[in-house]
C-alpha positions in Angstrom: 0.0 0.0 0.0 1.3 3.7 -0.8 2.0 6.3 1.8 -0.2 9.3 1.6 1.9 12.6 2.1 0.1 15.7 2.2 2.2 18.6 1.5 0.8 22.3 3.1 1.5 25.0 1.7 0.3 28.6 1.7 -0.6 30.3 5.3 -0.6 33.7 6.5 2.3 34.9 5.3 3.8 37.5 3.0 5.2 34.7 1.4 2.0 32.9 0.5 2.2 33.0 -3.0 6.0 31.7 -3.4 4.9 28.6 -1.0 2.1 28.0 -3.4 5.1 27.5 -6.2 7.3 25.4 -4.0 4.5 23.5 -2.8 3.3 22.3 -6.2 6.6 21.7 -7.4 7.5 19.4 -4.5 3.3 17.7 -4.9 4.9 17.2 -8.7 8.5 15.5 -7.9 7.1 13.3 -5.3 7.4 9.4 -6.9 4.3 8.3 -7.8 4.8 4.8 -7.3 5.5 5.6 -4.0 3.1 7.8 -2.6 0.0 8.9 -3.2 0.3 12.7 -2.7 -2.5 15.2 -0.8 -2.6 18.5 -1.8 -3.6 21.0 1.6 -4.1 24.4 0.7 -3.6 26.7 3.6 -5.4 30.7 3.0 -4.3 33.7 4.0 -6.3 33.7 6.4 -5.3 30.1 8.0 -8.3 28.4 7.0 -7.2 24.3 5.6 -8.6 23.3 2.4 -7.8 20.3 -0.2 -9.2 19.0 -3.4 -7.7 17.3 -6.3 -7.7 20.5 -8.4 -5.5 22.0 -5.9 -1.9 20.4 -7.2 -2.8 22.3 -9.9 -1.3 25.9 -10.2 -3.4 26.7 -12.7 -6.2 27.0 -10.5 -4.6 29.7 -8.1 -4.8 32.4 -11.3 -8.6 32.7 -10.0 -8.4 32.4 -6.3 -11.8 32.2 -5.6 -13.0 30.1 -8.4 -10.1 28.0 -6.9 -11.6 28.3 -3.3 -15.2 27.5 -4.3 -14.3 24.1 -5.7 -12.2 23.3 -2.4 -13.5 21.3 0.5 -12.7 23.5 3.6 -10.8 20.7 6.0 -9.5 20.7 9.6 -6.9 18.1 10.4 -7.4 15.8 13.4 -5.2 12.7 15.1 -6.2 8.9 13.8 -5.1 6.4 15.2 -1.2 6.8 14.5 -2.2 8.9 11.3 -4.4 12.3 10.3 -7.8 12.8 8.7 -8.9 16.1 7.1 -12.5 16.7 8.6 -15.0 18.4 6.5 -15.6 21.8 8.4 -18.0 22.7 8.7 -19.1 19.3 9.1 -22.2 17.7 7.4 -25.2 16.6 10.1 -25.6 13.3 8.0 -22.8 11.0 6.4 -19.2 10.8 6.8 -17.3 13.6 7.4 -13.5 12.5 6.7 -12.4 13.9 3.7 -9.2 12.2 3.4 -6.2 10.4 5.3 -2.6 11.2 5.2 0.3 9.3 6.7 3.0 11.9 6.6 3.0 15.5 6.5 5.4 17.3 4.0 5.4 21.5 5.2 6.3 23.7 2.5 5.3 27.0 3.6 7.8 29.8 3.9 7.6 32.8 6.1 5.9 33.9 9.5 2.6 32.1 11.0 4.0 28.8 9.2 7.9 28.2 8.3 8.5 30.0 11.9 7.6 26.7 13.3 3.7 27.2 13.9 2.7 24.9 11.7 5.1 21.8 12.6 3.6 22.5 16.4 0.1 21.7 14.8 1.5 18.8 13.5 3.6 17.3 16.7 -0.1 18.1 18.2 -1.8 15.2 15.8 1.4 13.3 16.5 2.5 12.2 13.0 5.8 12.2 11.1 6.8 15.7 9.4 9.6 16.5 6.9 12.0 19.4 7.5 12.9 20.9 11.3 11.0 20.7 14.3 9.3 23.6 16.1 12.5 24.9 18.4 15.1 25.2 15.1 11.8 26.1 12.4 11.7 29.0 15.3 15.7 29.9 15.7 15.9 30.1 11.6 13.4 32.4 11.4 14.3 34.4 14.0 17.4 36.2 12.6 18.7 37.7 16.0 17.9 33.9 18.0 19.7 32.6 15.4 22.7 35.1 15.8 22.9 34.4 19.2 22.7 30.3 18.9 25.5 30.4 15.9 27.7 32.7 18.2 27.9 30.2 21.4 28.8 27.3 18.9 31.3 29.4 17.6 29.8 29.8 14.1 30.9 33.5 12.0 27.7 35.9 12.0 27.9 39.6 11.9 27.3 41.8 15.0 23.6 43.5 15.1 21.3 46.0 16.9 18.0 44.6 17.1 15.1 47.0 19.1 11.3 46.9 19.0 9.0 49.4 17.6 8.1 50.6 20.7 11.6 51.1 21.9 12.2 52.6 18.3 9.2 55.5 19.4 10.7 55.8 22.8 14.6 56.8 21.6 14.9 57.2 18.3 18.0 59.4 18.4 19.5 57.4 21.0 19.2 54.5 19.1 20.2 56.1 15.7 23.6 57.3 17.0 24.2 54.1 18.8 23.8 52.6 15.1 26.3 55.0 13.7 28.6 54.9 16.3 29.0 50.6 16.3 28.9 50.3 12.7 28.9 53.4 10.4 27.6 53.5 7.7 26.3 51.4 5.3 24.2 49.1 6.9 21.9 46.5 6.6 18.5 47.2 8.3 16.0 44.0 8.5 12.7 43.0 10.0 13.9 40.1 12.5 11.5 37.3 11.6 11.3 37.5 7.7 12.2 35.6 4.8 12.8 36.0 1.2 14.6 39.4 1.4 11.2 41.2 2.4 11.6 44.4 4.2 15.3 44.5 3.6 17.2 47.6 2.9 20.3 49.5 2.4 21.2 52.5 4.4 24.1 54.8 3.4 23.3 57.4 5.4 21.2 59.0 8.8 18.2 59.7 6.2 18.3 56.3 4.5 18.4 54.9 7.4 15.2 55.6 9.0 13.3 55.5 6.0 14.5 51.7 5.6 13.6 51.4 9.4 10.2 52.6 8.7 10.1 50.1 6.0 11.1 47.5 8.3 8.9 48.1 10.9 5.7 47.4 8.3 6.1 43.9 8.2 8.0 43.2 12.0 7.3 44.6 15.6 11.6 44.1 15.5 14.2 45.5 13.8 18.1 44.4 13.0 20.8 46.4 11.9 24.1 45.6 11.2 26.9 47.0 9.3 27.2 46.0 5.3 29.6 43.7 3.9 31.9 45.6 1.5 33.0 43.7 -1.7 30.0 42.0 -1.3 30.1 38.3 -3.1 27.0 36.4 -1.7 27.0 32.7 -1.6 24.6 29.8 -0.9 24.7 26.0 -0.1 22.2 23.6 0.8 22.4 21.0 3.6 20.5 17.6 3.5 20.1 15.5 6.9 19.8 15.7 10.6 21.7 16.7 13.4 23.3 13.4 13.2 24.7 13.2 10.1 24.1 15.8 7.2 26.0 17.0 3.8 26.4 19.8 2.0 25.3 20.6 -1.7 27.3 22.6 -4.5 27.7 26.4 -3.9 25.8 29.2 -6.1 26.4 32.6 -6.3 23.5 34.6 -7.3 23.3 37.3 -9.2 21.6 40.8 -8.1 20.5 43.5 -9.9 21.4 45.8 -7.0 23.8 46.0 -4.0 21.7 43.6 -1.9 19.3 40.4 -2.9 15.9 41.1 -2.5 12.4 39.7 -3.5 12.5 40.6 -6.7 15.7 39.3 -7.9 14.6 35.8 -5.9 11.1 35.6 -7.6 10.1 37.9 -10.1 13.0 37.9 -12.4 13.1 35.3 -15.1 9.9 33.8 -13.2 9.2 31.2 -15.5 5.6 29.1 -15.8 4.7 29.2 -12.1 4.8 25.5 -10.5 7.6 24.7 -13.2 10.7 23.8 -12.6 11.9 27.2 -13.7 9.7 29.1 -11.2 10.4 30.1 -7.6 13.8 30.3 -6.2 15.1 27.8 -9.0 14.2 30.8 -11.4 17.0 33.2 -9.7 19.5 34.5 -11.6 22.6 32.8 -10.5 26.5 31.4 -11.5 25.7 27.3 -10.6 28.5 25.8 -9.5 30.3 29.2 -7.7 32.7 30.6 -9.7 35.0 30.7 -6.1 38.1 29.5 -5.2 37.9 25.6 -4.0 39.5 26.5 -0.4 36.4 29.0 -0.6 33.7 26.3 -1.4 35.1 23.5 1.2 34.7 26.5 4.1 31.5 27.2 3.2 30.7 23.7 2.7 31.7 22.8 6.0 30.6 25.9 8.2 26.9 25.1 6.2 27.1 21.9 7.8 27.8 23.0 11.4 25.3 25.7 11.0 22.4 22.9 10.1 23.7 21.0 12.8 23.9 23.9 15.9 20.7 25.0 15.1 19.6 21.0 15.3 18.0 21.1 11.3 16.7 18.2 9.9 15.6 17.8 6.2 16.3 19.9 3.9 17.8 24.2 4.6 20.0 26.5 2.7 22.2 29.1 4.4 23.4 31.7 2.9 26.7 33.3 3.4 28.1 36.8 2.8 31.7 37.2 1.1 34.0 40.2 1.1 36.1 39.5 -1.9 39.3 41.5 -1.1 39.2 40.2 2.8 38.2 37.1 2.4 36.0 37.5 5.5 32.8 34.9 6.0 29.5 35.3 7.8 26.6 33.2 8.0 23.9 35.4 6.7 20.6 33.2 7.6 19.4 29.7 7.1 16.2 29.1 5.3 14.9 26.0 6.8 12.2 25.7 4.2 13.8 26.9 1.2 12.4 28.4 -1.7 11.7 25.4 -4.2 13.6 23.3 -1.2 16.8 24.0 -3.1 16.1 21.0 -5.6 18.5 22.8 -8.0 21.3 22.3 -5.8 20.7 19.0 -5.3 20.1 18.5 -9.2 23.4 19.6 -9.2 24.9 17.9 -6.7 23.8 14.8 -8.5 20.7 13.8 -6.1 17.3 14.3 -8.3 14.3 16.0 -6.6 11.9 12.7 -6.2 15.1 11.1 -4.9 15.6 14.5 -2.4 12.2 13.8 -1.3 12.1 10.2 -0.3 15.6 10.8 2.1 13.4 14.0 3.5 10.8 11.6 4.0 13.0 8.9 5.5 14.8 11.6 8.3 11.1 12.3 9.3 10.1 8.7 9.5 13.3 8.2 11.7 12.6 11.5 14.0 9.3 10.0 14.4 10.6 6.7 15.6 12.8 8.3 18.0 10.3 10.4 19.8 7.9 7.9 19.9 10.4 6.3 22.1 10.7 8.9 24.7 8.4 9.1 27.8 6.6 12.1 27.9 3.7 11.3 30.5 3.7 9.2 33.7 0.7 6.9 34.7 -0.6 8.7 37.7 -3.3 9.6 40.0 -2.4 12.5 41.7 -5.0 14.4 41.1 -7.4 11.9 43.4 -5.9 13.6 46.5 -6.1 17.1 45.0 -8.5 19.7 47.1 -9.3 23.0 45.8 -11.8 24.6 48.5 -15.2 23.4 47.0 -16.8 22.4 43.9 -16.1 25.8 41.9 -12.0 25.4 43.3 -10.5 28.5 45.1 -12.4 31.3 43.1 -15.6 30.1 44.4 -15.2 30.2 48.2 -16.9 32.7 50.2 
């Protein structure tokens, strides 16, 4: 009998529409003599919904032609597996719209990739692909993650992070503490976004808090830190667990300005959406790195260690930042559901995307088998001897 994989994608993110891409590229690659493969649909608004039309991307061009056709689901635990309930359900006949064995996430951004979703999904208790909730969390967070990479003696570059409020509070003070660490240019970033949104260049005091106002529209927290000069960016993919794990080829990509951002990742050279020419595999980029081989092997390796301190399974990319006269390394970020899950790497590396899928697949199963091992409640009954004051507990005595 085949497994059934449902693979999410979507959510409430600003990032929904590039999970739709990598989601139905993955649905696509997925062996289908293997699996039989679920499509879940997640809206901007978090509502679940599936329906065979859905692996299409086609039917996302007309979004609520697409929605009206859709069975709106909610997923619930069975028996060692999940069901998608109909919701709302019907008053007569069966309400289980379809069973899945393994969950694949695909979702990119905040309210899914930042490790929300994978805590649904330890909730129903059945095997998921890519990192758990605590390092889905750290890669998102960009100043977590900082911090985490800098104990285990990982390469990051120093940062200011401050909240909006704080930002209202002491503007000035915080501005000239800026200028004072790093000078300029610098970098400025919402903390807990993806895909280059919200990130800008600052060369100077008025720059600066125009890109911090621009920053603050899509995060309650901010992150500066000082630019790279001779900037050569570089990325490499990692496939495994915190037990074992390797590292793809490098890429370099190519940007149209000083910095990557959103539009040089998706919307150049886009491609038919859902292809294998769309999403990140789309970006402009030099695949293998034109870099010096003592280059590659350090980023090779110090990809691996990052993967591994921030305790990654599955598939992530990190992404590096270069200064081409110094030399000098830093991790950037790691994306711990990349855009099209980096199956261009991989391609290149010489592992196919069905066959990247099936080892994703097989780390979740073994995750799965591990925790199912552990004890997480005790057969008890101490509650039996437990007194509160009365019926109502301590709120309701006189």
């Amino acid at each position: 009998m085949k497994t059934t994989v449902a693979v999410f994608f979507g959510g409430r993110s600003v990032e929904h529409e590039v999970s739709i891409i990598s989601g139905i590229q993955a649905l696509s690659a997925l062996d289908s003599s293997k699996y039989d493969v679920l499509p879940v649909y997640i809206s901007k608004d978090n509502n679940f919904y599936t329906g065979q039309h859905m692996g299409d991307i086609k039917s996302y061009k007309n979004m609520d032609e697409c929605l009206s056709k859709a069975t709106r689901v909610i997923p619930v635990a069975m028996d060692g597996r999940a069901a998608l309930m109909r919701f709302p359900a019907k008053k007569f006949g069966n309400n289980i719209v379809a069973i899945f064995d393994i969950a694949m996430p695909v979702v990119h951004g905040t309210n899914a990739e930042d490790g929300t979703l994978m805590g649904m999904l330890e909730m129903l208790g059945i095997p998921y692909t890519g990192c758990d909730v605590l390092s889905s969390a750290l890669g998102m967070d960009k100043y977590a993650m900082k911090a985490v990479l800098r104990q285990a003696g990982l390469p990051v570059l120093d940062a200011v992070m401050f909240t909006s409020r704080q930002y209202g509070l002491n503007e000035e003070e915080i501005i000239g503490d800026i200028e004072s660490r790093f000078g300029y240019p610098v970098v400025v970033k919402p903390v807990n976004l993806g895909s280059s949104i919200g990130i800008s260049l600052a060369s100077d005091k008025s720059e600066l808090k125009n890109s911090i106002d621009t920053a603050f529209e899509f995060s309650h927290r901010v992150l500066v830190e000082k630019a790279v000069q001779n900037l050569r960016e570089i990325n490499c993919s990692v496939l495994g667990d915190i037990d074992e794990a390797e590292s793809s080829v490098c890429e370099e990509p190519i940007t149209s300005k000083e910095i990557l951002d959103y539009s040089d990742k998706y919307l150049s050279n886009a491609g038919e959406a859902g292809g294998k020419k769309s999403g990140m595999s789309s970006l402009k980029r030099r695949l293998p790195a034109d870099i010096p081989a003592e280059l590659e092997a350090k980023v090779r390796e110090l990809a691996v260690k990052t993967f591994k301190a921030l305790g990654c399974s599955g598939v992530a990319r990190i992404d590096f930042l270069n200064n081409r006269e110094t030399g000098e390394l830093y991790v950037n970020e790691i994306n711990t559901i990349p855009g099209s899950l980096s199956f261009y790497l991989w391609d290149a590396t010489g592992i196919k995307f069905p066959k990247l899928l099936d080892r994703m697949i097989e780390l979740a199963l073994k995750r799965h088998r591990e925790r199912q091992a552990l004890t997480f409640t005790y057969k008890t009954n101490i509650l039996s001897d437990v007194s509160l004051g009365g019926a109502k507990g301590a709120k309701g005595k006189a």
